[in-house]
C-alpha positions as CSV (number, residue, x, y, z in Angstrom):
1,X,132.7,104.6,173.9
2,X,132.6,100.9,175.3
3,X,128.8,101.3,176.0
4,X,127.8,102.4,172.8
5,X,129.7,99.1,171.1
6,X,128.5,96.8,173.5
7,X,125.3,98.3,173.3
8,X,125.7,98.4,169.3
9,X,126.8,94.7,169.4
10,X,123.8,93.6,171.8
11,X,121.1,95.2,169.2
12,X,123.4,93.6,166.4
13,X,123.1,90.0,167.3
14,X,119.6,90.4,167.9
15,X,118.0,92.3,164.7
16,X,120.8,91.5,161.9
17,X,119.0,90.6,158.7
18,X,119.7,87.4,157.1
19,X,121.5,88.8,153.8
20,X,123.2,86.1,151.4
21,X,126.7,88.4,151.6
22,X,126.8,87.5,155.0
23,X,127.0,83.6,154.6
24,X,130.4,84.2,152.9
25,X,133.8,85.3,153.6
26,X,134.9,85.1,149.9
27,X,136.1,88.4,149.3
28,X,135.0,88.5,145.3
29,X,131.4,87.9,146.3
30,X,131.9,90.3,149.2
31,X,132.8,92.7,146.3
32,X,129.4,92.1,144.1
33,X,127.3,92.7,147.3
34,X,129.4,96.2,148.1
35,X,129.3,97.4,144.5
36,X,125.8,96.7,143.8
37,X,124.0,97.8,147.2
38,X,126.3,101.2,146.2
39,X,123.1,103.1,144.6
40,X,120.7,100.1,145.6
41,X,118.0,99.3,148.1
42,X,119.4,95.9,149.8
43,X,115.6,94.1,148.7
44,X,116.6,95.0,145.2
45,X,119.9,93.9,145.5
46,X,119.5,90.4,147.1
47,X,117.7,88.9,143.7
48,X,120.6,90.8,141.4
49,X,123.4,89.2,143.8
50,X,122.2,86.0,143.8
51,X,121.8,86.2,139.7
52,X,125.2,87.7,139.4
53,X,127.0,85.4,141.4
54,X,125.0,82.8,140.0
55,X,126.6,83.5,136.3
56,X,129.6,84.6,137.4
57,X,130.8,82.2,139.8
58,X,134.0,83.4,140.7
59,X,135.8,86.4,139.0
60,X,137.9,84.7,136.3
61,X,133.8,84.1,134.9
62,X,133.1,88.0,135.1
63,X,136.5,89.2,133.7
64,X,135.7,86.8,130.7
65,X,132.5,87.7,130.0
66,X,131.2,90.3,127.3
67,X,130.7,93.4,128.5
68,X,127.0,93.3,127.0
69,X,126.4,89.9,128.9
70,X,127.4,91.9,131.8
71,X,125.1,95.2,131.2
72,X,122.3,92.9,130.3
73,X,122.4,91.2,133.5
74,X,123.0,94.6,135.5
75,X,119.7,95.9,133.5
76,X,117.2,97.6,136.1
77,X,119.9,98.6,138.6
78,X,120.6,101.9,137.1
79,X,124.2,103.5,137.2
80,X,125.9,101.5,135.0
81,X,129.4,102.9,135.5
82,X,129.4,100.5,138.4
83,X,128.4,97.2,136.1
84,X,131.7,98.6,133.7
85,X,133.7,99.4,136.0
86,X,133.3,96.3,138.1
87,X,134.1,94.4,134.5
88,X,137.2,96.3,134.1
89,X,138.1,95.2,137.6
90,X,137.7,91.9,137.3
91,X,139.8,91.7,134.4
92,X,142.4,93.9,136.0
93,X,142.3,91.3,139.1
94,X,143.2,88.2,137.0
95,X,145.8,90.0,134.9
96,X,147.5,91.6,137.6
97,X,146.9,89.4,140.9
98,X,146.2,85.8,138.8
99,X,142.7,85.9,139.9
100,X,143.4,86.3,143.4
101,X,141.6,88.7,144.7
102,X,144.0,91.5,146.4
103,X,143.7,91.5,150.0
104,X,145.5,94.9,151.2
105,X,143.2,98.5,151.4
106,X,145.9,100.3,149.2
107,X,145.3,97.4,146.7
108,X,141.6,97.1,147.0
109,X,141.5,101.0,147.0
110,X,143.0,100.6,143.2
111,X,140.3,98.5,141.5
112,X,138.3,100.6,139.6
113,X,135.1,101.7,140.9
114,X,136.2,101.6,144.4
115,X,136.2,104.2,146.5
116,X,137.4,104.6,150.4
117,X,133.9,103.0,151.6
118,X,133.8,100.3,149.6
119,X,137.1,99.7,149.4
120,X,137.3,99.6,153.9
121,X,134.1,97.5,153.8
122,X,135.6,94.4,151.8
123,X,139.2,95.1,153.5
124,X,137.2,94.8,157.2
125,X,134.6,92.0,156.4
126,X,136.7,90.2,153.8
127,X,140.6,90.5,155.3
128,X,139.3,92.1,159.2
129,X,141.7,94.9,158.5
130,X,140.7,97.8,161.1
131,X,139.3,100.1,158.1
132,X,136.4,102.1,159.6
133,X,133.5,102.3,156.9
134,X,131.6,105.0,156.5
135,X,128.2,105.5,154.5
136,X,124.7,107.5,154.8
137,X,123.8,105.1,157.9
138,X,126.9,106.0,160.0
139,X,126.9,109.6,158.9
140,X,122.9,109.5,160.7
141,X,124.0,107.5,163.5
142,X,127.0,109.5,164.8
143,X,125.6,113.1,164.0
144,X,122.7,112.0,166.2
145,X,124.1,110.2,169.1
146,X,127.3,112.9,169.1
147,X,125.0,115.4,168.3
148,X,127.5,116.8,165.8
149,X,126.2,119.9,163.3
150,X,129.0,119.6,160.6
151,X,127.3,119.3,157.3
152,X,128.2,115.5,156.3
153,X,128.4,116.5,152.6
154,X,131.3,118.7,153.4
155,X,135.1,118.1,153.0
156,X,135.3,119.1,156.5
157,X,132.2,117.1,157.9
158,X,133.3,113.7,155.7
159,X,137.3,114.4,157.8
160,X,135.6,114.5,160.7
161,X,132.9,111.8,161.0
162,X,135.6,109.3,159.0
163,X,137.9,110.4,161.9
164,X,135.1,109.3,164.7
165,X,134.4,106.0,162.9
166,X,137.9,105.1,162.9
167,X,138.3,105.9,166.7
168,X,135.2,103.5,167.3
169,X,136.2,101.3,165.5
170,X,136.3,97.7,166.7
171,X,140.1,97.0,166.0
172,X,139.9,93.1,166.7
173,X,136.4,92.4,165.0
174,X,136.6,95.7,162.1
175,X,134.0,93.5,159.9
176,X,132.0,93.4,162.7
177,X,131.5,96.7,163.9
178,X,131.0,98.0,160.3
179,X,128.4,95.8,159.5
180,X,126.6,96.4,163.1
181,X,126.3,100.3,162.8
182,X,125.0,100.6,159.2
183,X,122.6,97.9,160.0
184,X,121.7,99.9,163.1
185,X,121.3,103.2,160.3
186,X,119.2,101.1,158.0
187,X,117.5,99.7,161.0
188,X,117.1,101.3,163.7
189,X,118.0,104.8,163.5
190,X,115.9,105.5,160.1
191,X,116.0,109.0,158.3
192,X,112.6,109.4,159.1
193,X,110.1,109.6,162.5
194,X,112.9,106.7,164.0
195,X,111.1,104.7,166.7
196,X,113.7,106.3,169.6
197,X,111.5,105.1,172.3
198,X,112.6,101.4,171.3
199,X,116.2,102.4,171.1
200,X,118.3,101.0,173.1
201,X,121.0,104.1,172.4
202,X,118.5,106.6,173.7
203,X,119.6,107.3,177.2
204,X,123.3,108.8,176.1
205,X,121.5,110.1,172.4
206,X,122.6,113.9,171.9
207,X,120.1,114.2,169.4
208,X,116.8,113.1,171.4
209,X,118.1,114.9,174.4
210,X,118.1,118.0,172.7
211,X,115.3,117.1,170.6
212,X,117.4,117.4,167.3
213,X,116.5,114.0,166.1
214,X,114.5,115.0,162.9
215,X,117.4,118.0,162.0
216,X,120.8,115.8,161.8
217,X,122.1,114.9,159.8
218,X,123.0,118.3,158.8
219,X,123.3,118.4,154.6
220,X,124.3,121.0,152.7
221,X,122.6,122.2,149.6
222,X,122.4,120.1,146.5
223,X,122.9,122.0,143.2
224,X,119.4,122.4,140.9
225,X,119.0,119.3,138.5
226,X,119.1,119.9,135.2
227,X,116.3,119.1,132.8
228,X,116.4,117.4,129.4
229,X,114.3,116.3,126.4
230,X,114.5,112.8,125.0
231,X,112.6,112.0,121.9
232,X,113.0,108.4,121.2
233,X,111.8,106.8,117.5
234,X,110.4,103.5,117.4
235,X,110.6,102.3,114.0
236,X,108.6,99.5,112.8
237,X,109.1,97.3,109.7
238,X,107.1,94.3,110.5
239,X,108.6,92.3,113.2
240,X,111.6,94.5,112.7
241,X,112.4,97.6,114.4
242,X,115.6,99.6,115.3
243,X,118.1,100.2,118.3
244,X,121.7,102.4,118.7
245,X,124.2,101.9,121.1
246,X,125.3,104.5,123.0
247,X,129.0,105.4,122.8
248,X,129.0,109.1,124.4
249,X,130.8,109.6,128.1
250,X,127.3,110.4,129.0
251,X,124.5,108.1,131.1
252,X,123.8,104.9,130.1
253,X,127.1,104.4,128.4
254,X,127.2,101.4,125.9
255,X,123.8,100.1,126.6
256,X,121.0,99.8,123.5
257,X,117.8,102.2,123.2
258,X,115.6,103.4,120.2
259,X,117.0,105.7,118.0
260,X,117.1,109.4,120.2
261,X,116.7,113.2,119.0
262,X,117.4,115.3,122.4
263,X,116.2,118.7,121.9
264,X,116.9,122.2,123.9
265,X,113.6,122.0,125.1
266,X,109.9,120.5,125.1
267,X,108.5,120.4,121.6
268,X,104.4,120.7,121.2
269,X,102.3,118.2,119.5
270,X,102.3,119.9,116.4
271,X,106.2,120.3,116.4
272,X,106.5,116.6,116.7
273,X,104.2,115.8,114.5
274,X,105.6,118.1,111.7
275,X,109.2,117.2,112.1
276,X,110.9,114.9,109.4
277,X,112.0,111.5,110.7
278,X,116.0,112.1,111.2
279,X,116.9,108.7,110.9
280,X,115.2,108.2,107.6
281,X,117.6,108.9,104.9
282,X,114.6,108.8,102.2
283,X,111.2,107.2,101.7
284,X,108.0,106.8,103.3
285,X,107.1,106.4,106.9
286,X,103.6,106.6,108.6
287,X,103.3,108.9,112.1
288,X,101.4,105.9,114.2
289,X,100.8,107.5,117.9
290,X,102.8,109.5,120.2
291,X,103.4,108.2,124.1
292,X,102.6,110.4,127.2
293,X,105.3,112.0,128.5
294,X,107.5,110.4,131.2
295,X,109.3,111.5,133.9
296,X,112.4,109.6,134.8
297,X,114.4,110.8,137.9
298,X,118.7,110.4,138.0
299,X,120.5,111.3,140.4
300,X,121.7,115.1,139.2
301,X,119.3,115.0,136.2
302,X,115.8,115.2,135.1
303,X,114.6,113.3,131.9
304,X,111.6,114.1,130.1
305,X,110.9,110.9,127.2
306,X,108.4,110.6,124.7
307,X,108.4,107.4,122.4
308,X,107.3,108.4,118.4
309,X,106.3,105.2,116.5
310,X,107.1,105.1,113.4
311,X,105.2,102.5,110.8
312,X,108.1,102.0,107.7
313,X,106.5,101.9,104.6
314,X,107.4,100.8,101.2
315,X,111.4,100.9,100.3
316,X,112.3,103.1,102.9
317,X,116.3,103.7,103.2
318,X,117.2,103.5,106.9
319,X,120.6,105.7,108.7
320,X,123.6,104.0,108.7
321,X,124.6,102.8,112.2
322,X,121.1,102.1,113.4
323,X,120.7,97.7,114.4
324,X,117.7,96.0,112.4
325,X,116.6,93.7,115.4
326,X,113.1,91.1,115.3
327,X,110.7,92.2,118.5
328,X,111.5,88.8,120.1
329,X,115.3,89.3,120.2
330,X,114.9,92.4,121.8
331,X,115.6,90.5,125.4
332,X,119.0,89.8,124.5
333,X,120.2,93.6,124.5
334,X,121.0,95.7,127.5
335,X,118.6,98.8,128.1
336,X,118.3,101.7,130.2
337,X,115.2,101.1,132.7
338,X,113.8,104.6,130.5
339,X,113.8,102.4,127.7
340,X,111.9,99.2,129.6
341,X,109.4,101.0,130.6
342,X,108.4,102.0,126.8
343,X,109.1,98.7,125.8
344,X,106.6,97.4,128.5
345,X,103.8,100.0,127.5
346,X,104.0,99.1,124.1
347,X,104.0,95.1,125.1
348,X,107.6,94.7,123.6
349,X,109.2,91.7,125.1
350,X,112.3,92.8,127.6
């Protein structure tokens, strides 16, 4: 066990990336960085950390803000629970802690939108509290150097590798150690066609010596996707056109899009085309073009989108509920990255 952190260490020192996260112990901006690399690439990440912390300096800033200033400048992250929650635990942080930011796990643990990972990577960087962390890195790197077969999206496989961790863990330098072994996952010991050769863990590597390198981490099967139609109306009155909040506990929760019709299933050209306009209570409108379909991937769903544009014509009577907004303001509302994209085609101004 003393090999493998000294070893861990060595390689550590030497290949660490120079992340902005890194240059701070300030546990708030400790927390940005952990909540936004949750469902991110760290490239990504970097520019929306430095932004975020940027405009909201310290958490009395973020627990102050609107929730739409927020969502707008979480917009192209995707999973936007986290950009709420993290709101709702800023504010929960000044009210109940005075804008201190708690510095215990079981206190961490109770912020909203943080889980046992999270929660043990700002306890161990932030506060060095021996709190092993463990993510999709460690999960590789353990199965593979223990050679251990226990599906690591199991209860039983997420006992035992959090179990291991914690036996590894550096007790003196916790921050340390955690940060060393996922960096090692994200660096060295890749999901795919790793360069073992180069490793400096091969020698004592269950995986390579049994040539099981390309199997583990073992993961059991994922349930099917489901499939869904959106059918989203841009309406155009001039420099005008219309948006809708969404309020449903469903994705993309209180962020803005074009008016949507979801349907049970694909509609052809001529259904689309035939189909009354349901968020014209009465007058005329005139059928401009129909998009291509798109294809946007979440995590357990797949969306089929089409954009219908919609030319308003002469004393048309829109739905109640819908936002009048001019094409240049458009910027100023938060979107789904589905709804970007059709902005872009059409060369409306996000």
């Amino acid at each position: 066990m003393q090999d493998f952190t000294t070893t861990l260490y060595n390689w550590y020192h030497l290949n660490k990336r120079d992340l902005p996260w890194r240059e701070t112990d300030d546990p708030y901006k400790i927390w940005i960085s952990e909540i936004i690399l949750q469902q991110t690439r760290v490239a990504q990440g970097i520019a929306y950390y430095q932004r975020f912390t940027e405009h909201f300096p310290t958490v009395h800033k973020l627990a102050s803000a609107s929730e739409d200033e927020v969502l707008k400048l979480w917009q192209g992250l995707g999973y936007y629970s986290r950009a709420r929650n993290l709101h709702s635990a800023a504010r929960s942080i000044v009210e109940e802690y005075s804008g201190i930011f708690p510095n215990t796990f079981d206190k961490i643990i109770r912020l909203k939108g943080i889980g046992p990972y999270t929660a043990a990577a700002i306890a161990s960087i932030a506060f060095s509290i021996p709190k092993a962390t463990v993510d999709g890195n460690v999960y590789r790197v353990l199965s593979r150097y223990f050679g251990i077969e226990t599906p690591i999206n199991s209860n039983a496989g997420k006992k035992d590798f959090t179990q291991m961790a914690e036996e590894l863990l550096d007790k003196k330098d916790p921050g340390t150690f955690n940060q060393a072994l996922m960096e090692f996952g994200a660096l060295q010991c890749v999901p795919k066609k790793p360069d073992c050769k180069s490793c400096p863990l091969s020698e004592s590597c269950a995986a390579l010596a049994s040539k099981s390198v390309d199997r583990l981490p073992v993961k059991e099967k994922k349930t099917k996707q489901t499939e869904r139609f959106f059918y989203y109306y841009l309406m155009e009155n001039g420099e005008t056109i219309y948006l809708e909040k969404r309020s449903e506990n469903d994705i993309w929760k209180n962020l803005y899009q074009l008016p949507l019709v979801e349907e049970p299933s694909q509609l052809s050209d001529t259904e689309i085309m035939s189909k009354p306009v349901p968020f014209i209570i009465n007058g005329r409108v005139n059928l401009v073009a129909v998009s291509e379909r798109k294809k946007h991937i979440l995590s357990h769903q797949i969306i089929w989108a089409w954009l219908i544009r919609i030319e308003i014509l002469d004393n048309t009577e829109i739905r109640n509920g819908l936002i009048p907004v001019n094409k240049k303001d458009i910027s100023k509302f938060a979107v789904p990255r589905l709804m970007e994209l059709f902005f872009n085609e059409f060369e409306l101004n996000v």
